[in-house]
C-alpha positions in Angstrom: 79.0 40.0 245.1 75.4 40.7 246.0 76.7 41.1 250.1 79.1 43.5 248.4 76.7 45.7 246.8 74.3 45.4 249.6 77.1 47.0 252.4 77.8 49.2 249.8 74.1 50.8 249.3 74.2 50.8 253.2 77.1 52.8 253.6 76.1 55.4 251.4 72.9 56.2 252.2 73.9 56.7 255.9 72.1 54.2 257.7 72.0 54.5 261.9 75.2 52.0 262.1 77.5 54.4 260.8 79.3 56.1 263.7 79.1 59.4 262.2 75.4 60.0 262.8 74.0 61.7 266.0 74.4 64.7 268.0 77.0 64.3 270.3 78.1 67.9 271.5 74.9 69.2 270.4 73.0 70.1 273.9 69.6 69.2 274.6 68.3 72.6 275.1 71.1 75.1 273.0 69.4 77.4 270.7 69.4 81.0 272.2 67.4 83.7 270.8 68.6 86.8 272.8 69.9 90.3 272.6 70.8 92.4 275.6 67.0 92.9 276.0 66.0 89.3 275.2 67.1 85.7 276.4 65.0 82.9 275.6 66.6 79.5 275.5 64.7 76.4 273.4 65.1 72.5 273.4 63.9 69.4 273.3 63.2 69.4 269.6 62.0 66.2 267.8 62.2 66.1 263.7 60.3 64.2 261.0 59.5 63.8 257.7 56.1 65.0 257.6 56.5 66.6 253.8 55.1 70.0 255.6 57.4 72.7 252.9 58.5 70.2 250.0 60.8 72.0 247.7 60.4 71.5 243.8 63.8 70.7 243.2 64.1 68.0 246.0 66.0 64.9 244.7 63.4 62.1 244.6 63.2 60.3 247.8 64.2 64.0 250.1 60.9 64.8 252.0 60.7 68.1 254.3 61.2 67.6 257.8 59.5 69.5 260.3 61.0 70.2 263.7 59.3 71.3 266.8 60.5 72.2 270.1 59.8 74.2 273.5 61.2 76.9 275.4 63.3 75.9 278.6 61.8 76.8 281.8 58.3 78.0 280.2 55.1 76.6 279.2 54.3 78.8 276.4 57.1 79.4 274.3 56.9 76.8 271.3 59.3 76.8 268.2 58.3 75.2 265.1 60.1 75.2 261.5 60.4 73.4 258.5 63.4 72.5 256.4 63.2 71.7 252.5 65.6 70.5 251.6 66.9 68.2 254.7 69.8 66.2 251.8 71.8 69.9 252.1 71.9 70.5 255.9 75.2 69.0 255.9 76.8 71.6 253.8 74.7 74.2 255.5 71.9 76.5 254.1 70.2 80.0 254.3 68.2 80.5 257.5 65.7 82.5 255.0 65.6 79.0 253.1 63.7 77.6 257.0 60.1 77.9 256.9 59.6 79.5 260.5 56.2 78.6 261.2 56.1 79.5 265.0 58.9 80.9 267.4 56.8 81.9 270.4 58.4 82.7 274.3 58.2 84.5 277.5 60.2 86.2 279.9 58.9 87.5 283.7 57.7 90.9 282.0 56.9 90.3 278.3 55.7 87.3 276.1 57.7 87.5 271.8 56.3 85.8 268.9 58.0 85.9 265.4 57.9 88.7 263.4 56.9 87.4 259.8 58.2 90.7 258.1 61.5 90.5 259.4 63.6 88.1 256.9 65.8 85.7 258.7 69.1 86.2 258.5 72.4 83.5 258.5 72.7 80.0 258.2 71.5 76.8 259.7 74.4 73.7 260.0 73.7 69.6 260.4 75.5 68.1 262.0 76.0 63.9 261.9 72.6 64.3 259.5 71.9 60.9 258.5 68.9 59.5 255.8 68.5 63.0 255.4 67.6 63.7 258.9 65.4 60.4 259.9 67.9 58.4 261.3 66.8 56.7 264.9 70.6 58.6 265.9 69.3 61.8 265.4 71.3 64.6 264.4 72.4 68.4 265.5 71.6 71.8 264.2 73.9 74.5 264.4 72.1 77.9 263.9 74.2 81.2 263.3 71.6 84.2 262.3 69.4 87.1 263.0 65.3 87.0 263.1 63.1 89.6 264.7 60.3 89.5 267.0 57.3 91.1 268.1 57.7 92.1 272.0 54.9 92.4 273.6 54.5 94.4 277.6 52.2 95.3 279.7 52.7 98.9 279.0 54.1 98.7 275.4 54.8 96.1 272.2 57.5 96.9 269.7 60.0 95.0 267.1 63.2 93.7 268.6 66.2 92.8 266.3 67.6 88.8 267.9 70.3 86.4 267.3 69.6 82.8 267.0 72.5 80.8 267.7 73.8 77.5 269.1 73.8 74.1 269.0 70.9 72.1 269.8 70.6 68.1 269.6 67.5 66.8 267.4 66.0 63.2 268.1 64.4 61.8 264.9 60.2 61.4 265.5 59.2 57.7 266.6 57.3 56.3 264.1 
């Protein structure tokens, strides 16, 4: 009876044996921030639950996880962003309900950094999220919004109006 119970707590809470967890068809480097002035592509993003944005209402046991990436093909361009409550990615939340700490990028003419006053827009997706985004599988986001960012030239620096889509694979932190 006690095996019983035991497979059964396993199975529900999603543990790294279940074939459901992972990213597959999430690519390494697929979350675009672009218009038709902008295209900035970022990857390689690692997740874990450092408890940097906890949310009140969190279940007990749901810590925050914090995710942090880099742009493709750039040395500068850093993304970094919290998620609350990481038990609801599954079902999908508000992109306004991210902490965006840092989205910052370059192009050959101009270098963009978030714009704080610009609410985000749309919704952020998990995909084969497992112990709430810690399992060793990892999992995949799927992103589907608008944010702004500051745009900053040589000659000029203005406000430009992005989309932030795709579907980007996320490896859980090593511990």
């Amino acid at each position: 009876m006690s095996r019983l119970l035991c497979l059964l707590a396993i199975s529900v809470s999603g543990c790294g044996d279940d074939a459901s967890c992972g990213s597959p068809g999430s690519a390494g480097f697929g979350l675009t921030i672009s218009s038709d002035q902008v295209d900035l592509v970022y990857g390689g993003l690692i997740a874990g639950a450092n408890n940097d944005c906890p949310a009140a209402d969190a279940p007990s046991g749901v810590i925050s996880l914090t995710v942090q990436g880099n742009q493709m093909s750039a040395t500068a361009g850093l993304l970094a962003f919290c998620i609350p409550r990481p038990d609801l990615l599954s079902a999908g939340i508000q992109l306004s309900d991210v902490k965006l700490f840092q989205i910052s990028g370059s192009d050959s003419t101009c270098s963009y950094a978030f714009e704080t006053g610009h609410v985000p827009t749309g919704t952020v997706k998990g995909v084969g999220v497992c112990g709430n985004g810690t399992d060793p599988a990892g999992f995949g986001l799927v992103f589907d919004g608008f944010i702004g960012l500051t745009r900053t030239c040589p000659t000029s620096s203005d406000s430009v109006s992005v989309g932030i889509t795709g579907n980007v694979a996320v490896a859980a932190q090593a511990l």
